[in-house]
C-alpha positions in Angstrom: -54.6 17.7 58.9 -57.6 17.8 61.5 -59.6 21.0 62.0 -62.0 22.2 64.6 -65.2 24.7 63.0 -66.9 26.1 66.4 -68.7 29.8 67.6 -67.0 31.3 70.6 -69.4 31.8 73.0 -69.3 29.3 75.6 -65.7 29.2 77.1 -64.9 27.0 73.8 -61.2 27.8 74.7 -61.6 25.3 77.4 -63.9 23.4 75.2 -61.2 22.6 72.9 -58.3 22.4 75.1 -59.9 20.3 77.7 -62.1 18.5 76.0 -61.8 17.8 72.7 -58.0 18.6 71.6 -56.9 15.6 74.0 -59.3 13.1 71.7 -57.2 13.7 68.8 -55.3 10.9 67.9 -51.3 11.1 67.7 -50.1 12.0 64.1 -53.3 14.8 62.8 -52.0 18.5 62.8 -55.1 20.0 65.1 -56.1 23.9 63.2 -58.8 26.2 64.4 -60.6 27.8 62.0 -61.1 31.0 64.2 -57.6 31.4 63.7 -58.2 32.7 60.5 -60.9 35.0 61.6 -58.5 38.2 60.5 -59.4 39.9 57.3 -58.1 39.0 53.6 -57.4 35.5 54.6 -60.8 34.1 55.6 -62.4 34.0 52.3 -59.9 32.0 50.6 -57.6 30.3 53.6 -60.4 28.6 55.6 -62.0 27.2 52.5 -58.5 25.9 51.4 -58.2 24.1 55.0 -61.9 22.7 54.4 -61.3 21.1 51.4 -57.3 19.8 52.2 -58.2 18.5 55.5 -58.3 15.3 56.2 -60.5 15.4 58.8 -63.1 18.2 59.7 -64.4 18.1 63.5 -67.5 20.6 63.1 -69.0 22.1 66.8 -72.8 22.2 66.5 -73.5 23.7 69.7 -75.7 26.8 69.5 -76.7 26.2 65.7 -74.4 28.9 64.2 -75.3 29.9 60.7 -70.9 30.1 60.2 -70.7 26.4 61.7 -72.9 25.5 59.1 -72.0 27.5 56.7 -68.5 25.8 56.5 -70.1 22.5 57.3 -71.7 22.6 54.0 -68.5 23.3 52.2 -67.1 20.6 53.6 -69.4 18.1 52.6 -70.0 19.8 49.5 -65.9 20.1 48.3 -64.7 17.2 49.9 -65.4 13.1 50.2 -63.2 12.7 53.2 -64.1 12.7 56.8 -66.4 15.2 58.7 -67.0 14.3 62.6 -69.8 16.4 64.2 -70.3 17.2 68.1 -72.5 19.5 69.9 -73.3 20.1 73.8 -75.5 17.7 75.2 -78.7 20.0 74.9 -78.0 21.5 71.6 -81.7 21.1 69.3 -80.1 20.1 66.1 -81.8 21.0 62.7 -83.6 18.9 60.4 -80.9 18.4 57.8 -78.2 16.8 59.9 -80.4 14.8 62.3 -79.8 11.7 60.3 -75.9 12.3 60.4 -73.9 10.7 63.2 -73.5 13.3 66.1 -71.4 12.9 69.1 -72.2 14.7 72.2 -70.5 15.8 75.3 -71.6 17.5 79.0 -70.4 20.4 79.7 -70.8 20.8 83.0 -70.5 16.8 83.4 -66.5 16.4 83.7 -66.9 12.3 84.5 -68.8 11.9 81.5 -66.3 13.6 79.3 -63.8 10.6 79.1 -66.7 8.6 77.3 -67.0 11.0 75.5 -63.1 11.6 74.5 -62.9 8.2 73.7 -66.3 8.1 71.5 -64.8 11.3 69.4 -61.1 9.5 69.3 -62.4 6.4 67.6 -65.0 8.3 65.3 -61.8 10.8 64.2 -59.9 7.5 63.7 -62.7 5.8 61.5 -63.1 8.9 59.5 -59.7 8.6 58.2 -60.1 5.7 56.7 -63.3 5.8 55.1 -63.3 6.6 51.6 -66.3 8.3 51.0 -68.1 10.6 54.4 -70.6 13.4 52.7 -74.0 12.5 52.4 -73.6 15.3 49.3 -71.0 12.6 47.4 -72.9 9.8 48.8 -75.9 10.8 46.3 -73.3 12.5 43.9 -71.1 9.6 43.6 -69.4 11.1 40.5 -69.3 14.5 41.2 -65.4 15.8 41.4 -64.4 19.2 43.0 -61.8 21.3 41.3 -59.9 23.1 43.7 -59.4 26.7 41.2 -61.3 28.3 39.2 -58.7 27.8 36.1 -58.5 24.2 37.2 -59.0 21.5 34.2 -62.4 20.2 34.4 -62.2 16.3 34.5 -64.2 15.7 31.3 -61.0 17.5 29.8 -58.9 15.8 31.9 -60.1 12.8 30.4 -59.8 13.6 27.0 -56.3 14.9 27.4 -55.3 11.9 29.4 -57.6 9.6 26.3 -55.5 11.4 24.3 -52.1 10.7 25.6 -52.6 7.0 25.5 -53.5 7.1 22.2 -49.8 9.1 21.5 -48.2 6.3 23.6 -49.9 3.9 21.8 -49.2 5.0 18.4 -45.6 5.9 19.7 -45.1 1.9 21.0 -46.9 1.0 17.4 -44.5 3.6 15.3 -41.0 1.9 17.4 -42.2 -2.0 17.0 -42.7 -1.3 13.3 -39.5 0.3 12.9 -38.1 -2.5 14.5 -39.8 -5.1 12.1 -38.6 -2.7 9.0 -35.1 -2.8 10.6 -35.4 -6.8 10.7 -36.2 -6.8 7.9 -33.9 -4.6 6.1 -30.9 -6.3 7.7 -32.7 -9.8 5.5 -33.0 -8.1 2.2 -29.0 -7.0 2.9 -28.1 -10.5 3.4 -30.3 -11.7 1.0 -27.8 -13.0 -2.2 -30.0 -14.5 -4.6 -32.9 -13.7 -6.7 -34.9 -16.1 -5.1 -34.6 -14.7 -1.8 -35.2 -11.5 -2.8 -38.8 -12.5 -4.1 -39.3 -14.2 -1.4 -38.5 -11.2 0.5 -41.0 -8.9 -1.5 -43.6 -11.2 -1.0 -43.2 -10.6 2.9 -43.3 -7.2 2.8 -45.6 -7.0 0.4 -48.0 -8.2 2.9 -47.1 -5.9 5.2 -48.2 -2.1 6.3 -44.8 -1.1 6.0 -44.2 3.0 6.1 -40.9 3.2 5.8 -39.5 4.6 2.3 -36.0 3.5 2.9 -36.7 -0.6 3.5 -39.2 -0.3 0.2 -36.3 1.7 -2.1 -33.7 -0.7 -1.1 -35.9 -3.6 -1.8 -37.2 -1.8 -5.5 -32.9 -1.9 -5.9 -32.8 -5.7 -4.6 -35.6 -6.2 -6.8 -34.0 -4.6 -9.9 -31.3 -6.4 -9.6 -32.3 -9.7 -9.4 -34.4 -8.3 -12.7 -37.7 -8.5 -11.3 -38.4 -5.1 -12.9 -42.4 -5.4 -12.5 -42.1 -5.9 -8.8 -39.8 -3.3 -8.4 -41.9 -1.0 -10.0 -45.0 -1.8 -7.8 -42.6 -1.6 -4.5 -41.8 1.9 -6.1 -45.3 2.6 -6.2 -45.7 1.6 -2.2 -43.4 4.5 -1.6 -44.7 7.3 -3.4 -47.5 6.7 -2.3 -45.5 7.3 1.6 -43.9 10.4 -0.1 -44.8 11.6 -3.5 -42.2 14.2 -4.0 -38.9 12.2 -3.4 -36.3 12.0 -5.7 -34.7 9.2 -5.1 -37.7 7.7 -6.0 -38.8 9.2 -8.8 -35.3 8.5 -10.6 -35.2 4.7 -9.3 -38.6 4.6 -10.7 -37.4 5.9 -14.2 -34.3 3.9 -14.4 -36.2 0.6 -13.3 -38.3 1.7 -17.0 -34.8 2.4 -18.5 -34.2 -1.4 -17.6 -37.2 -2.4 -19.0 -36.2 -1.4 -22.4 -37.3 0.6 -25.1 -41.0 0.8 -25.4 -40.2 2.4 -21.7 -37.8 5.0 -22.0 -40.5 7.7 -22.6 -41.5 6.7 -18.8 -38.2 6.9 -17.9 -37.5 10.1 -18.8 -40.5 11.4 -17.6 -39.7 10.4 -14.0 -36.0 11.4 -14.0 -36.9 14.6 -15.4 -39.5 15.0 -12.4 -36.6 14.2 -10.0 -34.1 16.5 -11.6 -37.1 19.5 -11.0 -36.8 18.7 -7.5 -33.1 18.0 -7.2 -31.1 19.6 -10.0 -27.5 18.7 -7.7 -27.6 14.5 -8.2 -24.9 14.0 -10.4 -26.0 10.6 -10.5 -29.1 10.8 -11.8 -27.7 13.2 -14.5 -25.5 10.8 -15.6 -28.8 8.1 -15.3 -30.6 10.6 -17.6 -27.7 10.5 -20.0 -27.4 6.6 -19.8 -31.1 7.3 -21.6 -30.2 9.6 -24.0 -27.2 7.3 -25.0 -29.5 4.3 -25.3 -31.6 6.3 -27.8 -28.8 7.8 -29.7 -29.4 11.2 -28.6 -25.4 11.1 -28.1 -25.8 14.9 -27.4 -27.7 15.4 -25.3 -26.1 12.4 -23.3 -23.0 14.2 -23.1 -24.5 17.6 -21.9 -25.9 15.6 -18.9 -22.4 13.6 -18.4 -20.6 17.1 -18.4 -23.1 18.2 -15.9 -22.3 15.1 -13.8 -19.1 15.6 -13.4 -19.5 19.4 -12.7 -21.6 18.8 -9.8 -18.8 16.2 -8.7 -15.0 15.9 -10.4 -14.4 13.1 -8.2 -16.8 10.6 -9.9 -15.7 8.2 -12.3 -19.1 7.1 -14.1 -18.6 10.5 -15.8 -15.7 10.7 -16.5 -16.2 7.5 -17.9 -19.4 8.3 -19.8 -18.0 11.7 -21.4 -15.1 10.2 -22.5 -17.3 7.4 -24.5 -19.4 10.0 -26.1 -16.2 12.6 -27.0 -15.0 9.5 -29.0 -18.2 8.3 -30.5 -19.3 11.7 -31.5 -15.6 11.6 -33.2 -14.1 14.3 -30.6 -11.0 12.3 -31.0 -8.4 14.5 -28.9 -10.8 15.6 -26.2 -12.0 11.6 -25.6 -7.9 10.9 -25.0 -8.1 13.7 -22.4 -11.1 12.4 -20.6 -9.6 9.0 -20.2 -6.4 10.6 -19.4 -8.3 12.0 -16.7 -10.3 9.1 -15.7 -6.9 7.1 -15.4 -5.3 9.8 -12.8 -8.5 9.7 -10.9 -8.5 5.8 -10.5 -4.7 5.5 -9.9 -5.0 8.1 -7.2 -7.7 6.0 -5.8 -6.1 2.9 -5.6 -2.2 4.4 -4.2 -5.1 5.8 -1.4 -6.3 2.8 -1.1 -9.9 4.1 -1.6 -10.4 1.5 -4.7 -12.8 -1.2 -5.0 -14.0 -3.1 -7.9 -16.2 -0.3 -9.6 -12.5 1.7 -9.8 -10.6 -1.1 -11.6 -13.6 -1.3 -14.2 -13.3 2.0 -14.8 -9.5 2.0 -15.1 -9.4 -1.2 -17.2 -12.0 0.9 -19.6 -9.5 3.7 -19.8 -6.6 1.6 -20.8 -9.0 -0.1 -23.8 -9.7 3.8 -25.0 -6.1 4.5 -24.3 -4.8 1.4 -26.5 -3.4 -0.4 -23.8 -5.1 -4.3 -24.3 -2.9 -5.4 -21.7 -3.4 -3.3 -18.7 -7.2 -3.0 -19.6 -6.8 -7.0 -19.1 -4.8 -6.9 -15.6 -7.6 -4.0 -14.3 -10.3 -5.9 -15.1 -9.0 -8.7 -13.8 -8.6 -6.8 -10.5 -12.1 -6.1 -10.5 -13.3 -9.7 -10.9 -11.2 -10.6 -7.7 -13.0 -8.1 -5.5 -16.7 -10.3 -7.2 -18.4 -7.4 -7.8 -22.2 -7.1 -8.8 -23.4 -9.0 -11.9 -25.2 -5.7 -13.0 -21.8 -3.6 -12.8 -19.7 -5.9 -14.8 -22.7 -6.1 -17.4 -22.7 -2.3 -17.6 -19.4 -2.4 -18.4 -19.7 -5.3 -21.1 -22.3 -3.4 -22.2 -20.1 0.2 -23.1 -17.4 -2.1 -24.2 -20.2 -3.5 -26.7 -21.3 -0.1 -27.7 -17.6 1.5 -28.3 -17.2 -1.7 -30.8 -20.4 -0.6 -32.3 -19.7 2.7 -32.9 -16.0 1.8 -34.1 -13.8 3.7 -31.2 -10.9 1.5 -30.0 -12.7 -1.8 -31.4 -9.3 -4.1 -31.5 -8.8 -3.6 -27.8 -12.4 -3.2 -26.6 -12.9 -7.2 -28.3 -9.8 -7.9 -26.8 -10.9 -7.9 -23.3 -14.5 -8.5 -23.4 -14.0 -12.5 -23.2 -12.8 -11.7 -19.5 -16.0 -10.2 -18.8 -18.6 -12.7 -20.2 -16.7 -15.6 -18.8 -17.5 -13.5 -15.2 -21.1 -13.0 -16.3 -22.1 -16.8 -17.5 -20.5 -18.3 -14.4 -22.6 -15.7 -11.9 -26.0 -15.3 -14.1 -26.3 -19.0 -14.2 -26.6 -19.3 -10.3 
């Protein structure tokens, strides 16, 4: 956009359309600021078109205080170009003697083409230089808002400082979810105990943040029996988030696997968990798998009974309260339970919803229920599907303490062999 600032008091009609509006190169948009002379629009319009324009061609002749008025908003709002001309004659002030000025005759026509053609290439010039005011010239950093509610550029900054930072710590957050992703797809595939150290020493020297990859690695860990480094994984992650649950009870039943001299820290976590989460039936029945260890048979069962109220569905359970109906010498109500827990598994398997943990639990119900052989031929079932060393040894483990306590011994001893040949052939790998 090019506009024209003059005082109408010569014929500056003819001025402008004879002798300066034919020196405007093709392509500018050519606006007079006298056409905004009309009131309400002057005081806001005009300035608008002073600072927008790319090019402001600013009429000396005369010395008009409103020529130079808007001459000095020009250079003061704007770096682009500002072209001046005055009549030949005009006495120019002081403070724009040192600026280029381009003069014309007006009463000189054969002179005018010179002149046309000076004011043509100085229009064309101005469009390209970057910086024109004298004012930005010795304020090279000063920037010009163009309204009043208009973010300052020290904010500017700082918002725009601050979004890179966020984009930053955005491109940080999604490469380390990536890594943690890697490396959780490892520790899945990982299927010794040996890579599963391994493992934890790589992420141990890591900044991981997620909770998931370290749980799943304390689990890994536990597994493999590496109970001190699950704990300190453990650790790692409360330390992300103090308050979860899954946590805290991994935590306490990583001390339950410890032994003894650490159930008291055992309970202590699961009972933290429970205060947060009172509806995981599977860490009630973790909390009774405590209580059963320390003979608090009980209190094992209230938190069995409370398992299997939160969900009817699961076996461990229905397992677990039958065990401690018969060993608490609740004879007739055990026979119900594993009545119960052998509808549950049967209806599993004609689903098709069975895997190994459901013929364990089926082949346990047979032993309670007399039945050596069928106890044999579901445990068998189980060992084809190669389940988890530390499921089959959970379930040597009840059959061990039901021989203990003298319920169903003859059949309990009958099928154990099948169950320690599975565990000396895996442990020793």
């Amino acid at each position: 956009m090019f506009i024209w600032s003059f005082v109408p008091k010569r014929d500056f009609d003819a001025v402008w359309e004879e002798i300066l509006q034919p020196a405007v190169p093709p392509g500018f948009e050519a606006k007079r600021t006298d056409e905004l002379r009309q009131p309400g629009l002057i005081d806001r319009m005009y300035t608008e078109w002073l600072f927008d324009a790319d090019i402001v061609l600013a009429d000396l002749t005369f010395g008009n205080s409103n020529v130079y008025y808007e001459l000095g908003i020009r250079q003061a709002l704007s770096k682009k170009g500002t072209v001046l001309v005055a009549c030949q004659g005009t006495k120019l002030p002081f403070d724009v003697r040192n600026q280029s000025v381009i003069n014309y005759d007006y009463f000189a026509a054969p002179s005018l083409r010179a002149f046309q053609a000076a004011l043509c290439e100085a229009i064309e010039k101005a469009s390209i230089q970057e910086l024109d005011s004298p004012v930005h010239v010795f304020l090279p950093g000063l920037v010009v808002g163009r309204y009043l509610n208009e973010t300052l550029p020290e904010e500017r900054i700082t918002e725009l400082t601050n979004r890179i930072h966020d984009l930053e710590a955005a491109l940080s957050d999604q490469q380390s979810r990536d890594e943690e992703e890697r490396l959780l797809h490892k520790l899945r595939e990982a299927t010794t105990a040996s890579r599963v150290l391994r493992l934890h020493q790589l992420i141990s020297s890591r900044d991981i943040k997620s909770v998931r990859l370290l749980e799943e690695l304390a689990i890994s860990l536990r597994g493999a029996s590496y109970f001190d480094e699950a704990l300190q994984t453990l650790e790692r992650a409360l330390k992300i988030d103090p308050g979860d649950p899954e946590i805290l009870r991994e935590v306490g039943f990583v001390y339950r696997k410890k032994g003894p001299p650490f159930y008291s820290q055992a309970e202590t976590y699961m009972e933290r968990a429970l205060q947060i989460n009172d509806q995981d039936s599977e860490l009630h029945g973790m909390l009774g798998g405590l209580f059963r260890r320390r003979g608090e048979y009980e209190r094992a069962l209230t938190q069995y009974r409370r398992a299997h109220e939160l969900e009817p569905d699961y076996l461990y359970p229905l397992v677990t309260v039958g065990a401690m109906c018969g060993v608490l010498g609740k004879l007739g109500e055990a026979k119900e339970w594993y009545l119960k827990l052998q509808t549950t598994c049967e209806k599993q398997i004609s689903q098709e919803r069975a895997d190994h943990w459901t013929y364990l639990c089926l082949g346990q119900a047979f032993v309670a229920l007399g039945n050596e052989d069928a106890a044999n031929a579901a445990y068998r079932n189980a060992l084809r599907r190669n389940p988890p060393v530390e499921d089959v040894r959970s379930e040597a483990e009840q059959l061990e303490f039901l021989v203990e306590k003298n319920f169903n011994t003859e059949s309990a001893r009958g099928v154990l062999p099948v169950l320690r040949e599975y565990l000396v052939a895996h442990e020793s790998r």
